[in-house]
C-alpha positions in Angstrom: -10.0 -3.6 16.4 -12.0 -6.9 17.1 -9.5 -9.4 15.7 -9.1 -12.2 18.4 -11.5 -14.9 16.0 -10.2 -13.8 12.9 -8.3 -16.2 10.6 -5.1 -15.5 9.0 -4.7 -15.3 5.7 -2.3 -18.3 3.7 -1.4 -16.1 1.5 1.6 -14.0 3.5 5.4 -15.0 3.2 7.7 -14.6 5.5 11.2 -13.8 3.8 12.8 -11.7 6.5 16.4 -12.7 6.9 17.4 -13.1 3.2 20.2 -11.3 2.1 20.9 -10.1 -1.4 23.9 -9.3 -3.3 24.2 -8.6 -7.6 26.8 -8.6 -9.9 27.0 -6.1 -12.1 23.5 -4.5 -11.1 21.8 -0.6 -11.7 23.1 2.8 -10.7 22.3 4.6 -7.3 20.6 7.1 -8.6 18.3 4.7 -10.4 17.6 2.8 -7.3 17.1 6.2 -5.3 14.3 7.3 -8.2 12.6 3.3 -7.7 12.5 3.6 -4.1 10.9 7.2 -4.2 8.2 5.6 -6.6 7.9 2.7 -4.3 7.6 5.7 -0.8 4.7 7.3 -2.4 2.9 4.0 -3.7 4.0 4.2 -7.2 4.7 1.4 -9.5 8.4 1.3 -9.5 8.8 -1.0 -12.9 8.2 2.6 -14.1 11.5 3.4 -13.0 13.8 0.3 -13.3 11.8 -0.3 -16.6 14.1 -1.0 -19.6 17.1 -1.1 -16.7 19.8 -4.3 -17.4 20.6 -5.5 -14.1 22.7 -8.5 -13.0 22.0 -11.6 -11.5 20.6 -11.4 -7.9 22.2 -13.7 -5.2 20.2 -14.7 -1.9 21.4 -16.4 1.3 19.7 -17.0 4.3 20.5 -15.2 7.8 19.2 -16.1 10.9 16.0 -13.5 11.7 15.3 -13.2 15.4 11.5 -11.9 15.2 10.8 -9.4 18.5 7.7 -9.3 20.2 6.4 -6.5 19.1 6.9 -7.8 14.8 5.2 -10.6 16.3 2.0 -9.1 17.5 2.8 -6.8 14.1 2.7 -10.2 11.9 -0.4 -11.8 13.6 -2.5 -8.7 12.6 -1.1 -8.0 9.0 -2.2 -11.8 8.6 -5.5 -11.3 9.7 -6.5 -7.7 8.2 -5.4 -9.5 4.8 -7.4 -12.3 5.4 -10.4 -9.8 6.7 -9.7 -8.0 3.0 -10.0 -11.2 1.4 -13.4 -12.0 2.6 -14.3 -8.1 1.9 -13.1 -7.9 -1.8 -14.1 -11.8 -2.4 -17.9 -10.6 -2.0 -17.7 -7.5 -3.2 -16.0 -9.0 -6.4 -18.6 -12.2 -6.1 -21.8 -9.7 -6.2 -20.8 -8.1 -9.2 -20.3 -11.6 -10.7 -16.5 -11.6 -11.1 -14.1 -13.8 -9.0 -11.6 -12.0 -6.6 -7.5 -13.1 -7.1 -6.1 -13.0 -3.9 -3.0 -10.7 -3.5 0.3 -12.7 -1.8 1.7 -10.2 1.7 5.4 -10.7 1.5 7.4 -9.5 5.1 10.7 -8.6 4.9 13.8 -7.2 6.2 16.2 -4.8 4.8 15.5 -5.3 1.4 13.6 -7.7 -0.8 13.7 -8.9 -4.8 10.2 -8.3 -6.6 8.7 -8.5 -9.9 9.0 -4.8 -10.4 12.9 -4.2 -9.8 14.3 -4.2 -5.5 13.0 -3.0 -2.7 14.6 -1.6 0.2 13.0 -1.4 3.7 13.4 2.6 3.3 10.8 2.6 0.8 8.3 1.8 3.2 5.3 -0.7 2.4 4.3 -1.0 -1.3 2.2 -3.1 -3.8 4.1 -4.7 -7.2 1.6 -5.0 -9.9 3.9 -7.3 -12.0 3.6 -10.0 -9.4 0.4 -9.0 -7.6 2.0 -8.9 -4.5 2.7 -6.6 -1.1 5.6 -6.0 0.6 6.1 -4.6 4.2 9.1 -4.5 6.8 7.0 -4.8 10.3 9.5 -2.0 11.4 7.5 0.4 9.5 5.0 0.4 12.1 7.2 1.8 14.3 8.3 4.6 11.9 4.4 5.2 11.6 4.0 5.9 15.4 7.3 7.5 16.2 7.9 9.5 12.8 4.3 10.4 11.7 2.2 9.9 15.0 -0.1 7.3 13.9 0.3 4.7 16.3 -2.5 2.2 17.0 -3.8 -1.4 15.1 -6.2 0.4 13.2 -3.4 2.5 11.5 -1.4 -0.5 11.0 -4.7 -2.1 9.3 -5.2 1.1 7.2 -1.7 0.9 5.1 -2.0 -3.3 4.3 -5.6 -2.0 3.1 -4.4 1.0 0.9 -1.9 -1.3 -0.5 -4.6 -3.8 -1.1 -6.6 -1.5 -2.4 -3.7 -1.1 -5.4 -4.3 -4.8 -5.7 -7.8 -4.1 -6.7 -7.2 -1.5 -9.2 -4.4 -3.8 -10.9 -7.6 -6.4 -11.0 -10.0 -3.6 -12.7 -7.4 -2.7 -15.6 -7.1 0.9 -13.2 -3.3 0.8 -12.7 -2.5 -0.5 -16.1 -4.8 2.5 -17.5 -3.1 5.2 -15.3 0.4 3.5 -16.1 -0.5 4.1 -20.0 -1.5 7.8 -18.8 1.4 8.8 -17.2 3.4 7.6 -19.8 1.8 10.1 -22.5 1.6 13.1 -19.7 3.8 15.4 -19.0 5.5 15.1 -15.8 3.2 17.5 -13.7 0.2 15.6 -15.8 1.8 12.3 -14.3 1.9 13.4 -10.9 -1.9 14.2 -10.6 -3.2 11.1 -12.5 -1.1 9.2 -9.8 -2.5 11.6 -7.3 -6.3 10.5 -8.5 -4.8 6.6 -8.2 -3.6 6.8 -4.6 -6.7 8.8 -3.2 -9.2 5.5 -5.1 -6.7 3.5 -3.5 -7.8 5.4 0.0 -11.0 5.3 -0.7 -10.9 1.1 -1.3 -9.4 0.9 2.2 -12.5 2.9 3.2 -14.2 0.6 1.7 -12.8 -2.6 3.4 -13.0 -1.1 6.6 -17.1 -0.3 6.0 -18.0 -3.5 5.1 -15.9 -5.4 7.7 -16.9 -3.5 9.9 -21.2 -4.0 8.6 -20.3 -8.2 8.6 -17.9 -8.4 11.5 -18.4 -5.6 14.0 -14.3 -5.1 13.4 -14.4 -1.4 14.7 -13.7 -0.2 17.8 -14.3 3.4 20.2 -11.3 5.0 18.7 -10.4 3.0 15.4 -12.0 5.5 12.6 -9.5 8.5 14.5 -6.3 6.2 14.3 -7.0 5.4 10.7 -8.2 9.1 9.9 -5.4 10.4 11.2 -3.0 7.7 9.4 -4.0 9.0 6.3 -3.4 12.6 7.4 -0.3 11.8 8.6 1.1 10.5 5.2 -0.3 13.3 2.8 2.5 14.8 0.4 2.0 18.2 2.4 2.8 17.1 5.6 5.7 14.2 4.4 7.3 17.2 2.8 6.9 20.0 5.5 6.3 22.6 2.4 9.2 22.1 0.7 7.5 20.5 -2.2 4.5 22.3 -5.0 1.4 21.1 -5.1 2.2 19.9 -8.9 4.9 17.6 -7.5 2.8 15.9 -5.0 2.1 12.0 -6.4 -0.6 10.9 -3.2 -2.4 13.9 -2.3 -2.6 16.0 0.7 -3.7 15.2 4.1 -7.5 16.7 3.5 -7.9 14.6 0.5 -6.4 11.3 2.0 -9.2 12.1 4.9 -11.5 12.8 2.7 -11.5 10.2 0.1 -10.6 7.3 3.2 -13.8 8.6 4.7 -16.0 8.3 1.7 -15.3 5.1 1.5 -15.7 4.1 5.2 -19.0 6.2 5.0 -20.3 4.5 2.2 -18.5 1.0 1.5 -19.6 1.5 -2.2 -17.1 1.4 -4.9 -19.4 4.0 -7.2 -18.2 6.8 -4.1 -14.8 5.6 -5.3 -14.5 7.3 -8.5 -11.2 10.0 -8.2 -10.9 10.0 -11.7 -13.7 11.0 -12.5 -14.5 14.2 -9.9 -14.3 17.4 -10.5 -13.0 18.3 -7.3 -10.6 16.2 -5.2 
């Protein structure tokens, strides 16, 4: 990717090194259940809705940043800056103003809006406070666990989770929330299923237009984010083990697929899960 002149964004936190403690605080099993949600890109207020927990304590520990979460920082920074210019326009030409999303980084775990997140959970979006969350050391999960290494693939999961941010902006993820709510549980899974494909789709999306305005893409940038998305499909994340009717983000062939629409088209009317017929 062609980010040397980007900016970086001023909306991203750093709040590695805080520690947390709670009195009193929710079950294991409940926190197991939130940080599933939060793995496959759910909302996990779904979970820890209606939970009483205690009072959460932070304190400050000394972070030593390596080299490689530094080069990892610099380029969240600037893919969510790149998004912001993206989504600003998009947003602008359809006369409505873009709300920037706040990128939190942090280590071990983290206190949000929709309950605590532990770096386990992988990257994931909060709708209650419009923000993402990432521990850098994903990245190296992503290239040693699921063989999707390269800066393209690491630009690919802050855009997905962007593209969340989006559909919280549109009334989509408060509409699918409602949704799931009245579904059954296989019901559930598919509607969420339809969400995180659109949300594929949006990071398609991004990467076309950045790519139209600021020649972002390299020789070998649309295969590391391709294969990204394949890498992170339900099917292969759970080996087999799992039925299709369980499956809450789709399978590798439809993560390709719908990523791909998007980056084909940059046009949000390509975007529409919900409403196809065939996914």
């Amino acid at each position: 990717m062609r980010l040397g002149d980007q900016r970086e964004s001023s909306n991203v936190q750093d709040r590695r090194g805080i520690r947390y403690g709670r009195a009193g605080g929710i079950g294991l099993g409940t926190i197991v259940l939130a940080l599933v949600a939060m793995y496959f890109g759910q909302d996990p207020s779904v979970v820890l809705q209606g939970v009483q927990q205690g009072p959460v304590q932070e304190q400050q520990v000394p972070y030593e940043e390596s080299a490689q979460e530094a080069e990892a920082r610099v380029l969240v920074s600037k893919v969510l800056a790149d998004t912001e210019d993206t989504w600003g326009a998009i947003f602008k030409a359809g006369g409505q103003t873009y709300e920037e999303p706040q990128l939190i980084l942090f280590s071990e775990g983290v206190q949000t809006a929709c309950g605590f997140g532990e770096s386990a959970s992988g990257p994931f979006y909060c709708p209650a406070d419009h923000k993402v969350y990432i521990d850098l050391t994903f990245y190296q999960e992503l290239r040693d666990r699921f063989g999707a290494p390269g800066d393209f693939a690491q630009a690919y999961v802050i855009a997905h989770e962007v593209g969340h941010h989006v559909q919280t902006l549109l009334g989509i993820s408060e509409q699918t929330q409602a949704a799931r709510q009245r579904a059954s549980q296989a019901e559930g899974n598919a509607i969420s299923v339809r969400q995180e494909l659109q949300a594929d789709c949006f990071a398609g999306i991004w990467a076309h237009n950045a790519n139209q305005s600021r020649q972002l893409l390299e020789a070998g940038d649309v295969e590391e984010g391709l294969n990204a998305a394949s890498a992170i499909g339900d099917d292969r994340l759970t080996q087999g083990r799992a039925p299709p009717e369980a499956f809450t983000h789709g399978t590798s062939e439809q993560r390709v697929r719908w990523f791909k629409r998007g980056l084909d088209s940059g046009s949000m009317d390509q975007c529409d899960t919900f409403g196809a017929k065939s996914l």
